[in-house]
N, C-alpha and C positions, 0 to 999 in steps of 0.2 A: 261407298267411296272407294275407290282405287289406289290403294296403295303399294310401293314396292316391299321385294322380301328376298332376302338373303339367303342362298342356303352355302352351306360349307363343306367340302370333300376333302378331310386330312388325314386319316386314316389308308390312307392307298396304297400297293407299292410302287418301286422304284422304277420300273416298266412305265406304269401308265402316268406316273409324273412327267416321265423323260418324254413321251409323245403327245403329251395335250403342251407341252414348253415348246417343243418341235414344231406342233401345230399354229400355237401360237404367235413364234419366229418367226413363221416363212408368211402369217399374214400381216407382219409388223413391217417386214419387208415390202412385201408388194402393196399396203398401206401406204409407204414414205414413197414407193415411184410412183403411183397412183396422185398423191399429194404434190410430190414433184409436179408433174404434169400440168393440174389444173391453178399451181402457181406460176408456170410460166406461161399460162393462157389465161388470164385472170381478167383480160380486157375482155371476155367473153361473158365472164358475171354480170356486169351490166345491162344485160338486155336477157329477157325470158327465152327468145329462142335461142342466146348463145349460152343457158343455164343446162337447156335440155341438151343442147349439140356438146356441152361437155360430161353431162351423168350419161351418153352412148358412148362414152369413150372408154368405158372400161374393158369393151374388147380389145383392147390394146392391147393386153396383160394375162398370160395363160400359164396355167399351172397347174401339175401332174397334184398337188395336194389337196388344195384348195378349190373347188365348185365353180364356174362361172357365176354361179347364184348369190353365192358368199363374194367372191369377190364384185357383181354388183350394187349387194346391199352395201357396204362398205364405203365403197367410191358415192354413190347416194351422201352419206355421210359427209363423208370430205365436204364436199360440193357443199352441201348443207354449211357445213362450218364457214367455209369462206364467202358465202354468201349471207350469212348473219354480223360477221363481223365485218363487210364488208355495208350492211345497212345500218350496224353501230355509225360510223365513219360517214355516211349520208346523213344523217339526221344534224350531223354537222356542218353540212354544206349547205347554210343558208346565203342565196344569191337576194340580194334586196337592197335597195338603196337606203339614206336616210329620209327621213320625210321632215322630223320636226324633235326640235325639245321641251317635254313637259315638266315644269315646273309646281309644283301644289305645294303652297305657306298655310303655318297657321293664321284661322280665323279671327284667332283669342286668344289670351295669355292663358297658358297650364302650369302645372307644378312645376315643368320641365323644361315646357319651353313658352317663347315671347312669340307676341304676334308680329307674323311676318318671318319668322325660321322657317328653313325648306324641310316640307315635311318628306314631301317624296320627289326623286327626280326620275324621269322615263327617258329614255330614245327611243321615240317609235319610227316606223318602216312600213316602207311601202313596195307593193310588185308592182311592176310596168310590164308592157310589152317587149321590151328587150330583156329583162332577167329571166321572164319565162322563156326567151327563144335560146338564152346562155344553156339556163336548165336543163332545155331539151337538150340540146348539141351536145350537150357532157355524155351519157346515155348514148350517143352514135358511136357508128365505127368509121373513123376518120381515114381508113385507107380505102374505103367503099365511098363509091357518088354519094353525097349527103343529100341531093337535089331527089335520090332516088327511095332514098331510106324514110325522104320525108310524103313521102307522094299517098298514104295512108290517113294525113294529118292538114287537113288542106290550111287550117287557120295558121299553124307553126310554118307550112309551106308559103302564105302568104307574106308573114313577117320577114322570113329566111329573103325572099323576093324581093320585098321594099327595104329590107337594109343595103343589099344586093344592087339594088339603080341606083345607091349614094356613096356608093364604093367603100362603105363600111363592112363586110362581110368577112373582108379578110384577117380585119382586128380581134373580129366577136367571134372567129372559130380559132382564132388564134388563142384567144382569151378561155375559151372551152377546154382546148386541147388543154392547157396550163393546168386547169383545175381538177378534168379526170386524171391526169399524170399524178398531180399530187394527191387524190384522192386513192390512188391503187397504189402508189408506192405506200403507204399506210397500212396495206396489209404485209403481215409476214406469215413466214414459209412456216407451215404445221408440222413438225418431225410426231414423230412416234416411238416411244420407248421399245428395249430390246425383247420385251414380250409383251403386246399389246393385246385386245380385249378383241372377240369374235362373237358376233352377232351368229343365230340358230334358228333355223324353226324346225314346224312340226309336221311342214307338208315335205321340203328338200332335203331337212337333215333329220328328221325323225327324231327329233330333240323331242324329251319327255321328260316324265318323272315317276318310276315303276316302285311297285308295294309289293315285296318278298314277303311274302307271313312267314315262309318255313326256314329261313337265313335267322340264325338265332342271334347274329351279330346286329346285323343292317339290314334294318327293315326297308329303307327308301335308297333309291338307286335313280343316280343320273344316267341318261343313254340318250347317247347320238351316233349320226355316222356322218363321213361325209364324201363318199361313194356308191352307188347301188351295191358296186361288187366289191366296195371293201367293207373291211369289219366295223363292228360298233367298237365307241366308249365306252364301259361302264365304269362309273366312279359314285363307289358309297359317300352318301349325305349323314352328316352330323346332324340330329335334329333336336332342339331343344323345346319342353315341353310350353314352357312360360312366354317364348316368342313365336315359335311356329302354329300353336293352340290355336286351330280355326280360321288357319290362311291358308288356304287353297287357290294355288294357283290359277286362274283365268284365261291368261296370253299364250298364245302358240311359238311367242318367241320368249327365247334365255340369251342373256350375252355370259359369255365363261371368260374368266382372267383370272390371272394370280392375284393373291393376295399384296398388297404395298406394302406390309407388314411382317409376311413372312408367305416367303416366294414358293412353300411344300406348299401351300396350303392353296387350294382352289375354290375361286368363289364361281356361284351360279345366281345372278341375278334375274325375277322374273316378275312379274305383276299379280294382285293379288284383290279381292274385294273383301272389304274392312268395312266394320258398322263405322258409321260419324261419330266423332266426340263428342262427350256432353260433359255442360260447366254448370259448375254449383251455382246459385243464384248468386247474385254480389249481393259483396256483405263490408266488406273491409279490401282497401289500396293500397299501398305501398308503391312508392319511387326506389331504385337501386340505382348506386353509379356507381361502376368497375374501376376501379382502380388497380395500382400495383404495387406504389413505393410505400405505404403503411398498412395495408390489408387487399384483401381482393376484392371486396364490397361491401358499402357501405346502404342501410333502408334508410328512408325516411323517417321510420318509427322508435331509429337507433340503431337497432342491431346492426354488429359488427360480424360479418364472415370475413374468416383470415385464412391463410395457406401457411404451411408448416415451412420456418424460416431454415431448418435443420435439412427438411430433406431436399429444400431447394439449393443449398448451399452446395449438397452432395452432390447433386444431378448437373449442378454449374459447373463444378472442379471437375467434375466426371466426362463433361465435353469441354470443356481448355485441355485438356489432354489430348483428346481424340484431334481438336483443331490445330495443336503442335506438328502433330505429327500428318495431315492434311487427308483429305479425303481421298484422293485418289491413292495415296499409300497406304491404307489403312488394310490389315492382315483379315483374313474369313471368320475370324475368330475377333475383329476390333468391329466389323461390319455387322455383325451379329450383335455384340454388346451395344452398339449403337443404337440397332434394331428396339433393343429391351429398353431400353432409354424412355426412345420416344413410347412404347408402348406403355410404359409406365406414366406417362404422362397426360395420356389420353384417360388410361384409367383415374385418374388422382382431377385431374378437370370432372370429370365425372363421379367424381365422390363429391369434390364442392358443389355440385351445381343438387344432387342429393340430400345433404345435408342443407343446403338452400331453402329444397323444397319442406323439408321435413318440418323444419321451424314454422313456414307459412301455413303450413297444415294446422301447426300446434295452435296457432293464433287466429285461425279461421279467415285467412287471409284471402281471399278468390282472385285478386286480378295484381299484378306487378308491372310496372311500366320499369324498361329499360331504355338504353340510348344508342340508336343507330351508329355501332363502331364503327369510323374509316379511318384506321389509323396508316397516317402519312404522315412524312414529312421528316421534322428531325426532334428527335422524343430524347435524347439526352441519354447521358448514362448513371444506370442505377448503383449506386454507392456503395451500398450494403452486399451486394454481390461481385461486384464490379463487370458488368456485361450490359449494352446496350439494350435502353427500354424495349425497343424494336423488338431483338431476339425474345427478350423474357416474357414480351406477350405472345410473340408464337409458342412460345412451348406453354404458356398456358392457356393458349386458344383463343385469348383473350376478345379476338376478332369475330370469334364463332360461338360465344358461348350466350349471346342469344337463340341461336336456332337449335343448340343445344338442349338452355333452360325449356323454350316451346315445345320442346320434340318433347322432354320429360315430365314436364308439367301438364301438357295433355292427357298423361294418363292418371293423373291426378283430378280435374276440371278445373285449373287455374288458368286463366285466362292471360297470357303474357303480351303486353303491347309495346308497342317499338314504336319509338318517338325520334325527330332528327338531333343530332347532339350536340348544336350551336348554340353556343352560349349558355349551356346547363351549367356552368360551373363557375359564371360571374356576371350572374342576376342577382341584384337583391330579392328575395321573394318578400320582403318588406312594399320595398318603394319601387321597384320595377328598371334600378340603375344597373345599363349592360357598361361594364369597363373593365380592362384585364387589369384596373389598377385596385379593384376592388379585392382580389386574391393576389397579395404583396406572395407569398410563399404557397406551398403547395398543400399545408392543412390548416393556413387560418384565412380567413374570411373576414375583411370590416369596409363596407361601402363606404364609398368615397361622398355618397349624397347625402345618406341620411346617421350613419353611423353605426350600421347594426352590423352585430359581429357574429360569429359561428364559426363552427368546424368546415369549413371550403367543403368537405366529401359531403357532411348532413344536409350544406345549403343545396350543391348540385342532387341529392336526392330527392327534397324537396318541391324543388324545379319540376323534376322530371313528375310526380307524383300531381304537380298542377297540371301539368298535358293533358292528363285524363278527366279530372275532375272541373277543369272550365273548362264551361261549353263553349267559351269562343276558340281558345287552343285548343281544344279537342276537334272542332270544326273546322279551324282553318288552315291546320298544321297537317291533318290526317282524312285517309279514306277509313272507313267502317270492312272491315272480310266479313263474311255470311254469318261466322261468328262472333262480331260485334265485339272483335280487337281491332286497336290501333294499327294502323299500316299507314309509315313516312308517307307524304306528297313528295314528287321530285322540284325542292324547290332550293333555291341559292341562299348562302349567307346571308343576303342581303335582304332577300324576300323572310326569311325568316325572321329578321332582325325588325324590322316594316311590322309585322304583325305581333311583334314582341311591347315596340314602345308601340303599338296604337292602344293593345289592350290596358296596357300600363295607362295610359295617358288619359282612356275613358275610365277609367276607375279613382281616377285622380279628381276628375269634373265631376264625375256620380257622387263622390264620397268628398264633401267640404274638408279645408281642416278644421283642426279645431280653435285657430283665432276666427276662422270667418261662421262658423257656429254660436262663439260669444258675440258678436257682434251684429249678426242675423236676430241674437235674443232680445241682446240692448236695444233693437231699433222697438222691436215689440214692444 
């Protein structure tokens, strides 16, 4: 398996700090004119050969520091970025008419619903020969003969033709032109921070990774160059025995960049081949749901993980300080403390997610379901601190600390699944009732259907812990990875909610109550 690796150079002097920053600069710079460039040519992404006509353009741009070779792996890049978010923003542009509306009632009375309530409702759509010819036309270049661009495509050539003798042609490239405008004004301009990341290899820049036996300090040494006739880098690597144990590098290329965390320090990223992870056989599950304003998470099984209300008090008062006085004014000495802030934070997320696992260990736990974070919107403000929910889950990751828990539990063999997080938190796992009126406040819990009551964080753990355990929400909510964890489907509230009350509703028909059991007995 292929995985990345880290290494670290902090220990350097002040010399080779000041010229890998140097180096760095000047391609952050010719990076943002580079980016400049192929955002003001950006009607060129559209089509493959105006993809290629703009990754040649980086001869544009020459530089007594920087390589032709380095500056066109880079521009590659670019290019790359705007043409990914540039097929985000496609996948949106669906051109189709409507065709019809489908209606589906029940067949039979259920617990829940009467025959004749709409079970599901669809708009479905249809392509025609004009949405395809719109399609095409978005994808031209409209200050070019369009008659000419299409001469490769005889069938769009033909449509182009017979709308063309009805004097319609001029509405429907009218109509074209509208929608690639609006589809490119949607992308924006990529900047680049004041030291940005430099891609390396090992045929033009002799980027390596060198073993001094007889340097009693530093045994491994990063070295590049990026001249024939100028000098190499060397920059000592920090190597630790419990992460770097048995990763040996593979790829000929490194990217080098400062650290986000503290700018001495220089990281060297590189590729690496890792045995596969292997997972305990299943044994026992658990559901968690993250929370904030009473603990940090709550299992299905009970257990409570909490964050320390003390020192988050500290670290809160500790930035309303720094945010008085704003960020752009902040002294080398308030920027630094800042620095230590978040660093501490990262580590203290990572003592909970630790301490997480340790307990699942304790209890023989193998697989954990959590809930796909997308935290939007307006989350309130949390009382007991006084700062906006929003903030308080960045500083405790709260949006990341799945792929966190995954990253760390792999090396455990806990198997962690991510489930979507609709409606985990106002289901009955009783009677299968979705309503936000079921969770009146934010830790009690009493259905509005049936009357069953709990702690709101145990029921949404609960929830989540059925993801995994029915096969039809295991099936219809999620794909299977190779190792046989949960992974969301991309599917809407709506569609989630569909597959919520259908299960619900066959379990309701499967399973009598209990007057039409007595009364199934009486007939007997």
């Amino acid at each position: 398996m292929i995985n990345s690796v880290m290494y670290t150079s902090k220990y350097h002097n002040q010399i080779k700090e000041n010229n890998v920053k140097q180096l760095l600069h000047t391609i952050t710079k010719i990076k943002n004119q580079l980016s400049q460039y192929v955002y003001e040519h950006k009607n060129l992404l559209l089509t493959n050969a105006g993809i290629k006509e703009l990754k040649n353009s980086y001869k544009l741009i020459k530089s007594d520091i920087i390589p032709a070779y380095n500056i066109s792996t880079e521009h590659n890049l670019i290019v790359d970025l705007y043409v990914n978010e540039l097929k985000q923003h496609i996948k949106n542009l669906d051109i189709r008419l409507q065709d019809k509306i489908v209606v589906q009632r029940y067949a039979r009375n259920t617990k829940f619903y009467k025959k004749g309530d709409i079970k599901s409702f669809q708009l479905w759509y249809r392509t025609t020969n004009l949405t395809r010819l719109i399609k095409y036309l978005v994808y031209l270049d409209f200050t070019k003969d369009i008659k000419e661009q299409l001469k490769h495509s005889e069938t769009i050539l033909a449509m182009y033709e017979y709308y063309d003798s009805r004097s319609w042609i001029d509405r429907i490239v009218k109509l074209a032109q509208s929608k690639q405008q609006r589809l490119l004004t949607r992308l924006k301009l990529i900047c680049f921070n004041e030291y940005s990341s430099l891609r390396l290899d090992y045929v033009d820049n002799k980027a390596r990774i060198d073993y001094m036996h007889d340097n009693a300090l530093y045994k491994y040494w990063f070295v590049f160059r990026m001249y024939k006739k100028g000098g190499e880098y060397r920059l000592p690597l920090q190597i630790n025995d419990n992460y770097h144990n048995g990763k040996k590098p593979i790829a000929k290329e490194f990217t080098i960049s400062l650290s986000p965390k503290n700018s001495s320090k220089i990281n060297i990223a590189t590729t690496c081949e890792v045995s596969e992870p292997t997972f305990k056989p299943f044994n026992k599950v658990v559901g968690m749901d993250l929370n904030l304003k009473h603990n940090f998470g709550v299992l299905s099984d009970g257990f409570i993980l909490d964050y320390d209300r003390d020192y988050m008090k500290r670290t809160v008062q500790a930035l309303k300080e720094l945010d008085k006085i704003g960020y752009r004014n902040l002294t080398t000495k308030q920027l630094q403390r800042l620095k230590k802030i978040h660093r501490q934070l990262d580590w203290y997320t990572s003592l909970l997610i630790h301490k997480l696992i340790v307990y699942l260990e304790s209890k023989n736990i193998t697989d954990i379901v959590v809930e796909n974070l997308l935290l939007s919107g307006k989350l309130g403000v949390n009382e007991e601190f006084d700062i906006k929910y929003s903030r308080l889950s960045k500083l405790l990751h709260l949006s990341s600390v799945k792929d966190l828990l995954k990253r760390q539990a792999e090396k455990h063999g806990i198997r962690v699944h991510i489930t979507p997080s609709q409606y985990t938190s106002i289901t009955c796992p009783k009677c299968g009732n979705i309503s936000k009126d079921n969770r009146k406040t934010q830790e009690s819990f009493k259905c509005t259907n049936c009357g069953y009551e709990d702690n709101a964080d145990h029921v949404a753990a609960n929830n989540l812990e059925l993801r995994l355990t029915s096969d039809v929400l295991r099936s219809k909510l999620h794909n299977l990875d190779k190792y046989g964890r949960l992974v969301p489907k991309r599917l809407n509230k709506y569609a989630v909610k569909a597959i919520l009350d259908e299960y619900y509703a066959s379990l309701s028909i499967e399973a009598p109550s209990y007057g039409q059991c007595t009364e199934q007995a009486n007939v007997v």
